[in-house]
C-alpha positions as semicolon CSV with decimal commas, in nm:
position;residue;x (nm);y (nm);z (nm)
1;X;1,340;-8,570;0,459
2;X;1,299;-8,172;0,411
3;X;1,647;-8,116;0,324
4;X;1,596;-8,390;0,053
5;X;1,226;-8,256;-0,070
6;X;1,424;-7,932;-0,122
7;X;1,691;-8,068;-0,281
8;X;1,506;-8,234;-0,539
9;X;1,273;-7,937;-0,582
10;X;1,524;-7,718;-0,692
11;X;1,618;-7,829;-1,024
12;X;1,282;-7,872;-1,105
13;X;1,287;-7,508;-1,031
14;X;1,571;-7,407;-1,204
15;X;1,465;-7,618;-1,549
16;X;1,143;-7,408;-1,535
17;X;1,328;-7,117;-1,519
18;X;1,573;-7,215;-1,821
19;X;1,292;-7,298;-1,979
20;X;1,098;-6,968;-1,975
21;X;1,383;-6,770;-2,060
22;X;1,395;-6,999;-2,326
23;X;1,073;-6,921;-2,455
24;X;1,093;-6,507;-2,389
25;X;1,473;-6,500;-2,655
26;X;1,326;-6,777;-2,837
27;X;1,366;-6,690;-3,229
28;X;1,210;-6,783;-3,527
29;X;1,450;-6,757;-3,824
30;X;1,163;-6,704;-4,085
31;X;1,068;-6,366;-3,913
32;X;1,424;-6,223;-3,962
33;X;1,382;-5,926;-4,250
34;X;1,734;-5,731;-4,297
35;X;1,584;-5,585;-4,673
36;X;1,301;-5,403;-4,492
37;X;1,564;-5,323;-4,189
38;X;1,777;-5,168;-4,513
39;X;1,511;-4,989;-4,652
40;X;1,378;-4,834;-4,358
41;X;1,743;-4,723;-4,265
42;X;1,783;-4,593;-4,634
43;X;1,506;-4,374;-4,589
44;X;1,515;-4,245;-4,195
45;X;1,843;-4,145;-4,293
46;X;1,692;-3,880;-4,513
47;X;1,590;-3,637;-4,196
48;X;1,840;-3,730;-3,986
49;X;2,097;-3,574;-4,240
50;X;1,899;-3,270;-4,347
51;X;1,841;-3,205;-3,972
52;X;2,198;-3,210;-3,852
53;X;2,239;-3,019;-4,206
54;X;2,046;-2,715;-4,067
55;X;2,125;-2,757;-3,721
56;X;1,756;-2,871;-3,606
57;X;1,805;-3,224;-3,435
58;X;1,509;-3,139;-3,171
59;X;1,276;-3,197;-3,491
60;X;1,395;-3,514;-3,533
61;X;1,201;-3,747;-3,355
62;X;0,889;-3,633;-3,502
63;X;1,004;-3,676;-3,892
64;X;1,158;-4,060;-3,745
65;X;0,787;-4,175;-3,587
66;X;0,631;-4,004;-3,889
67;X;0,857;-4,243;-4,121
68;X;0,828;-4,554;-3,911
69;X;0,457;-4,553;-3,806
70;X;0,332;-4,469;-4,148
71;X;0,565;-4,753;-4,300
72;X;0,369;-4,973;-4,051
73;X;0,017;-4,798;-4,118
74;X;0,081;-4,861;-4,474
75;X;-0,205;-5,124;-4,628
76;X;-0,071;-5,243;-4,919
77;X;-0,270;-5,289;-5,275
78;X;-0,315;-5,051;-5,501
79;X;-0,126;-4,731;-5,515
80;X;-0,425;-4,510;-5,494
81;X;-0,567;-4,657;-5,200
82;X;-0,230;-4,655;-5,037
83;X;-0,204;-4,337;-5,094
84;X;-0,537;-4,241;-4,958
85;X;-0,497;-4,467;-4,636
86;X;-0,173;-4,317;-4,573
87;X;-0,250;-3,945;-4,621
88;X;-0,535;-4,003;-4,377
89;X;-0,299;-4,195;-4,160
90;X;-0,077;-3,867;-4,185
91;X;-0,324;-3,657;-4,154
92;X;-0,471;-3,775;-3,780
93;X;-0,081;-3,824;-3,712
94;X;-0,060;-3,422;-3,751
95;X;-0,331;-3,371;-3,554
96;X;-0,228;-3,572;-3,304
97;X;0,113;-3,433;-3,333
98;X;0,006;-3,065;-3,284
99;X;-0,206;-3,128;-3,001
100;X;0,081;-3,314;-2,799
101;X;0,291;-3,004;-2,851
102;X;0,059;-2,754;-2,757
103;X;-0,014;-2,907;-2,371
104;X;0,284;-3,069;-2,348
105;X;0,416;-2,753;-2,161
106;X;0,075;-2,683;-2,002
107;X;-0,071;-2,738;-1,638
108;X;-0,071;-3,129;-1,552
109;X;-0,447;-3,162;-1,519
110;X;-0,469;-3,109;-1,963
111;X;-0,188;-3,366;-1,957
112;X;-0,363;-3,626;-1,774
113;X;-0,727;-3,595;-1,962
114;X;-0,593;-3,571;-2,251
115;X;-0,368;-3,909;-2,204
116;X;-0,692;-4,044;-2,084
117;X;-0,884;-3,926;-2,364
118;X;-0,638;-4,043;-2,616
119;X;-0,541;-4,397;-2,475
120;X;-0,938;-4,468;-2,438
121;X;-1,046;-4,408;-2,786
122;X;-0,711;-4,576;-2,904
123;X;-0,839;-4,920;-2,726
124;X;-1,219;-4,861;-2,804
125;X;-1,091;-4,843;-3,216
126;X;-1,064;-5,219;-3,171
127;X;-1,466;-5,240;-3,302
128;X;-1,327;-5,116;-3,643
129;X;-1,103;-5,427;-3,657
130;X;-0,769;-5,516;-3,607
131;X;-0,614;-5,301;-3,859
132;X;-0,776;-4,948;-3,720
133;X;-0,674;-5,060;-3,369
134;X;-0,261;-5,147;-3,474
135;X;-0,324;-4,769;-3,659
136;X;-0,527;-4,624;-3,336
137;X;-0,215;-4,797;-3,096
138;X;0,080;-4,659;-3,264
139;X;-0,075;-4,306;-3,295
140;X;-0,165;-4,339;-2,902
141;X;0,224;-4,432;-2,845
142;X;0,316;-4,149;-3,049
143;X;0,117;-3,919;-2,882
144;X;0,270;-4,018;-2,536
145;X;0,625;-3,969;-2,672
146;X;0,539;-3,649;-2,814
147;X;0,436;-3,508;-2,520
148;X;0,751;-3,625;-2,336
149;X;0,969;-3,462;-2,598
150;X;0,785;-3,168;-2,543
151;X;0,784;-3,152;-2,209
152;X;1,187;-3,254;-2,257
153;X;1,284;-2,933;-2,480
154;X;1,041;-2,713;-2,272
155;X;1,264;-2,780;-2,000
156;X;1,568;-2,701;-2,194
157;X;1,643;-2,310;-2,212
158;X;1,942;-2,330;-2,467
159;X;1,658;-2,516;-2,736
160;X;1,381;-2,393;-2,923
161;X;1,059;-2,574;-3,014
162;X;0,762;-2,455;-3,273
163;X;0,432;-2,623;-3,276
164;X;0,372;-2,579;-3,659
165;X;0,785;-2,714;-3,719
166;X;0,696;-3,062;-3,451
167;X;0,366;-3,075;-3,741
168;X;0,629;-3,017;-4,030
169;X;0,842;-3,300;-3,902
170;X;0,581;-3,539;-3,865
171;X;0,410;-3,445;-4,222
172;X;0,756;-3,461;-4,381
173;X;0,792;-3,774;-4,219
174;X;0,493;-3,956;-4,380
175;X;0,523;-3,733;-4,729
176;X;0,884;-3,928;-4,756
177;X;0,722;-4,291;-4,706
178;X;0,464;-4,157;-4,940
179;X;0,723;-4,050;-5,218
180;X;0,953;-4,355;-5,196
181;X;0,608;-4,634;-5,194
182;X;0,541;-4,407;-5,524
183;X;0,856;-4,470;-5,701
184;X;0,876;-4,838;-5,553
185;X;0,541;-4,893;-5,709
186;X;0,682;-4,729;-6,068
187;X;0,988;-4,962;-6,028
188;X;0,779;-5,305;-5,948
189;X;0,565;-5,247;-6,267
190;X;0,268;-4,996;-6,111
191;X;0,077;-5,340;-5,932
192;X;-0,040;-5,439;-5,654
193;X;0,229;-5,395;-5,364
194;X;0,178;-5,632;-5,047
195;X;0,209;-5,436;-4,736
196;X;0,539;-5,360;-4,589
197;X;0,486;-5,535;-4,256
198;X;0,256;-5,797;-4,414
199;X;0,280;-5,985;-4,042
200;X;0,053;-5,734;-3,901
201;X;-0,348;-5,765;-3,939
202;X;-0,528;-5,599;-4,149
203;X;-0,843;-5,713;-4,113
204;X;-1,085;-5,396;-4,107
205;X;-1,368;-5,575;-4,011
206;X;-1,635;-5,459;-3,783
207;X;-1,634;-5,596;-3,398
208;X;-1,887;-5,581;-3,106
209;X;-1,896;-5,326;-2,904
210;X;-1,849;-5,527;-2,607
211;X;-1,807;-5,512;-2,168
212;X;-1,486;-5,695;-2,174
213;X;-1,329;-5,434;-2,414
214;X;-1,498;-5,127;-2,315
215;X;-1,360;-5,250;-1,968
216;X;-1,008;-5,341;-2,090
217;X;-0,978;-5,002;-2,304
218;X;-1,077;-4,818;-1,963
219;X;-0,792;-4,978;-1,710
220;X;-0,537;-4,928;-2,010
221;X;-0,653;-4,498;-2,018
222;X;-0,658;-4,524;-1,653
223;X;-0,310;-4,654;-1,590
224;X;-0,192;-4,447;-1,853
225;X;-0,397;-4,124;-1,694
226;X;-0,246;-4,180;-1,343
227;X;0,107;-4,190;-1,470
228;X;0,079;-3,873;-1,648
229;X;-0,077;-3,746;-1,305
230;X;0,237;-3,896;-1,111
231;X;0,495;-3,818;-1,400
232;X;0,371;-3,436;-1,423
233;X;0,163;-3,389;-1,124
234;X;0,440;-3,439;-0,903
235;X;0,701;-3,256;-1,151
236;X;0,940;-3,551;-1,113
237;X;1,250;-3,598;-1,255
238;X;1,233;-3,711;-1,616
239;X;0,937;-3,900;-1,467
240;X;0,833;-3,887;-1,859
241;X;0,994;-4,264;-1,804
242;X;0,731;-4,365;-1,660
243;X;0,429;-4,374;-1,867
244;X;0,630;-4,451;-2,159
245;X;0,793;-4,747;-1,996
246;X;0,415;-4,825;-1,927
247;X;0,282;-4,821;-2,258
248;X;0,541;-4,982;-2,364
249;X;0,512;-5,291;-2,134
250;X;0,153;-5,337;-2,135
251;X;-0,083;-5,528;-2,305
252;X;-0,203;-5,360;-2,627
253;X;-0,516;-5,598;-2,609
254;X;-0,750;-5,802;-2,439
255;X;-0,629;-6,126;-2,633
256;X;-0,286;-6,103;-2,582
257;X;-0,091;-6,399;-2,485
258;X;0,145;-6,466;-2,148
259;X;0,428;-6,516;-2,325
260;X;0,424;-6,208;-2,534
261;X;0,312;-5,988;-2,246
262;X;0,606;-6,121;-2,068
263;X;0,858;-6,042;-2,359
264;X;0,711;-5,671;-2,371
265;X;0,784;-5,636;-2,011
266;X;1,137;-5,812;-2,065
267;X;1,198;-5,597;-2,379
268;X;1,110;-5,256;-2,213
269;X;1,351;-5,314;-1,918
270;X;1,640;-5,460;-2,146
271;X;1,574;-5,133;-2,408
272;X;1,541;-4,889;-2,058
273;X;1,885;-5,030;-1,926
274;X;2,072;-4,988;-2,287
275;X;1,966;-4,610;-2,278
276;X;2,108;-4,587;-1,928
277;X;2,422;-4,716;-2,027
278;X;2,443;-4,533;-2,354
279;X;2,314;-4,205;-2,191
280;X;2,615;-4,172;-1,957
281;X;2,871;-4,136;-2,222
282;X;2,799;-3,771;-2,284
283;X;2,810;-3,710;-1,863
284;X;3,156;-3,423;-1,853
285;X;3,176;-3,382;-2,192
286;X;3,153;-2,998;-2,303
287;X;3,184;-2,807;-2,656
288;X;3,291;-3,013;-2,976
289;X;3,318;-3,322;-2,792
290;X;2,952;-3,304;-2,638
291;X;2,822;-3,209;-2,989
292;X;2,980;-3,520;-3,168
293;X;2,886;-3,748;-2,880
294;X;2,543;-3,625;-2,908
295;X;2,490;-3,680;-3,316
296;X;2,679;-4,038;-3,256
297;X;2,373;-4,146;-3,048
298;X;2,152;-4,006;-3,238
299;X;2,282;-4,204;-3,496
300;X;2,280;-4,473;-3,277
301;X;1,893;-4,476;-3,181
302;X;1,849;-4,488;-3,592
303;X;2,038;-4,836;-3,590
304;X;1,857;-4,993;-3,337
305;X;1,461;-4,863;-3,490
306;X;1,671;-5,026;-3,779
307;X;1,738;-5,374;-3,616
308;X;1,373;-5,315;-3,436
309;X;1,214;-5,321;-3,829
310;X;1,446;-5,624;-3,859
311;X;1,362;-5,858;-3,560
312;X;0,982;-5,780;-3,537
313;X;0,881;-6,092;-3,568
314;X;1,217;-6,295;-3,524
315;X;1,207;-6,218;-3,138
316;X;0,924;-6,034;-2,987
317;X;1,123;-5,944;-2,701
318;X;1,438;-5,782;-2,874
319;X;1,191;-5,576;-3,083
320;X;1,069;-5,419;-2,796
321;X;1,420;-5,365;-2,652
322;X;1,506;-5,202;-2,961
323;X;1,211;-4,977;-2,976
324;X;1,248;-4,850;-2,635
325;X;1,640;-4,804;-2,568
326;X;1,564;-4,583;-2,994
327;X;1,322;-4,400;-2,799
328;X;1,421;-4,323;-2,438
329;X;1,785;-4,202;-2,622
330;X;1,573;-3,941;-2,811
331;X;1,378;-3,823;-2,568
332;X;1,708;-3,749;-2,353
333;X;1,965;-3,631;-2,617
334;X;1,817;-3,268;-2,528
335;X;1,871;-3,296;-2,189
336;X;2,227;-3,291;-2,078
337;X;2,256;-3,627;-1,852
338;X;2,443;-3,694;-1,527
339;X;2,505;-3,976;-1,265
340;X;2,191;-3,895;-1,080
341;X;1,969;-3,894;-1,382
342;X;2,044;-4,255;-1,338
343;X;1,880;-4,350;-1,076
344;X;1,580;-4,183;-1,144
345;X;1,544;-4,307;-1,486
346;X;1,572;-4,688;-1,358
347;X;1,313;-4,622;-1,077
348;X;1,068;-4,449;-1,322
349;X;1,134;-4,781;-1,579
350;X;1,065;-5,013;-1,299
351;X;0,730;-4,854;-1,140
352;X;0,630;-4,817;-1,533
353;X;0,684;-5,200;-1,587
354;X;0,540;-5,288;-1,253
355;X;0,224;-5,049;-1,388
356;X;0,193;-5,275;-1,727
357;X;0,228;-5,560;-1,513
358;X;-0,068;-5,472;-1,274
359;X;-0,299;-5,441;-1,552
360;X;-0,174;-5,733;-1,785
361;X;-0,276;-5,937;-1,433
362;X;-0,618;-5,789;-1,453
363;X;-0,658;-5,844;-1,789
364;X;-0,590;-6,197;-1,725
365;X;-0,848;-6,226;-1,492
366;X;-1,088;-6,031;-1,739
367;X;-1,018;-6,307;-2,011
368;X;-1,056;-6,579;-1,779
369;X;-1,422;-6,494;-1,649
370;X;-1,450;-6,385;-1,977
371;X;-1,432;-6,759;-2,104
372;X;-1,591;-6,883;-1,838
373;X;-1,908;-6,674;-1,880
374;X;-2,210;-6,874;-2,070
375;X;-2,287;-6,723;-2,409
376;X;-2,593;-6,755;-2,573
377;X;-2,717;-6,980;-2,836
């Protein structure tokens, strides 16, 4: 009778399983946009030739973010308060930009407040509305990165990285996204523009201040925090995996749903294996070789933040994988790879995902006695 309770269990089972994986590749054919994939690629590809053009490609990843996460900051409307919104935008992104290069080569402790610090204030912009917290997010992900490229090139004797030309990048970056909105608004008759990712909020309305997010916005900077303490404290092996891979797949808020927190952590070990793979083709190569292999995945890592600006909101799950394998490829072109690097890289993904996953469990539980808790007439 066992045998047969088992036997009939199992497809069950297995139809539940079909049936989530299902619902974490599931796509929705209206959020497919190839023109603003296009356009974004037409205009990233703007620093990636002028840096291979002088010979500069460790500035690269800092003019890239400042292209993509402006695009996303952008508000739409008017031109003039586009521009303003966007300059500020570009402004804080400097900031933020010249601060991550400055301790990124610095004792661990700065690291790890400053992480803390950061990914804090990022969550706690949520009483500002929906639109300053998508703004505060991204600029808290760049942050991370840039400190990981930092701490990347520091580590790298044979390249040479300036504070004020990581702030140049970034600037140049936004001053690009400025310039071609400009003539885009000349071209569509000097109106009102809608924004460019038009599926993200941008409500700027005013929230309370309240337990649940003050407490949510604290285990986020924590988690973050303690894997800049592992990552760095412990000086391990491009251990800068793992609090990327952690930002990456955790919640960004309270409110999030199952299903998308479960394509983020999909997406960010799908995008982590991709790099792996693609990261071992320059292992033995040497002179011209090396050189061509590295601008070919740099060029590669532009295609998929291309296909990530296309599938946004056609698969959440593939957008992430995207993101992360653009990213992670960066971050490593600097750093001349090998079999070994492997293994490390996959172990740092893995505790980062199983991070995300701790606290998108206790942010469950926080929205649950969150509902559950009597409010007032």
């Amino acid at each position: 009778m066992a045998g047969e309770s088992d036997q009939a269990a199992r497809p069950v089972h297995g139809r539940r399983v079909i049936g989530w994986l299902a619902k974490l590749f599931e796509q929705n054919p209206a959020g497919l946009n190839w023109p603003r994939a296009v356009a974004f690629l037409d205009v990233a590809m703007v620093p990636l030739f002028v840096f291979w053009a002088i010979g500069y490609e460790q500035y690269l990843l800092s003019a890239l973010f400042g292209v993509l996460f402006v695009a996303l900051s952008d508000p739409g409307g008017s031109y003039g308060h586009r521009a303003l919104d966007i300059a500020v935008f570009g402004a804080i992104g400097a900031g933020v930009t010249a601060v991550a290069f400055a301790i990124g080569a610095y004792d661990w402790g700065r690291l790890v407040l400053a992480s803390f610090l950061v990914t804090l204030v990022a969550g706690l912009a949520a009483v500002f509305g929906a639109r300053r917290f998508v703004n505060a997010l991204l600029l808290n992900i760049w942050f991370i990165v840039a400190i990981a490229l930092e701490s990347g090139l520091h580590g790298a004797s044979h390249i040479t990285s300036h504070i004020w030309a990581q702030v140049s990048a970034w600037t140049g970056g936004a001053a690009l996204w400025l310039l071609v909105s400009f003539a885009w608004w000349l071209i569509s008759g000097r109106g009102d523009l809608s924004q460019p990712f038009s599926e993200l909020p941008g409500d700027t309305s005013r929230q309370k201040l309240t337990p649940p997010l003050i407490f949510f916005a604290l285990i986020r900077a924590l988690a973050i925090a303690g894997t800049f303490a592992l990552a760095y404290g412990l000086n391990l092996s491009h251990g800068y995996w793992l609090p990327i891979a952690t930002i990456i797949a955790m919640k960004p808020n309270l409110g999030q749903a199952t299903l998308v927190s479960a394509q983020r952590l999909t997406g960010a070990l799908i995008g982590a294996g991709v790099a792996m793979l693609l990261l071992l083709v320059p292992v033995n190569e040497t002179g011209l070789k090396l050189f061509a292999v590295l601008r070919g995945l740099e060029a590669v890592a532009l295609v998929l933040f291309m296909h990530a600006a296309a599938v946004r909101f056609w698969n959440y799950t593939f957008y992430t994988a995207a993101v992360a394998a653009g990213v992670l490829i960066l971050l490593d072109i600097p750093k001349p790879s090998d079999y070994s690097a492997e293994g490390y890289r996959v172990l740092w993904t893995l505790c980062g995902v199983g991070i995300g996953l701790v606290v998108m469990l206790l942010a469950g539980l926080l929205s649950k006695l969150t509902a559950k808790t009597p409010r007032p007439a």
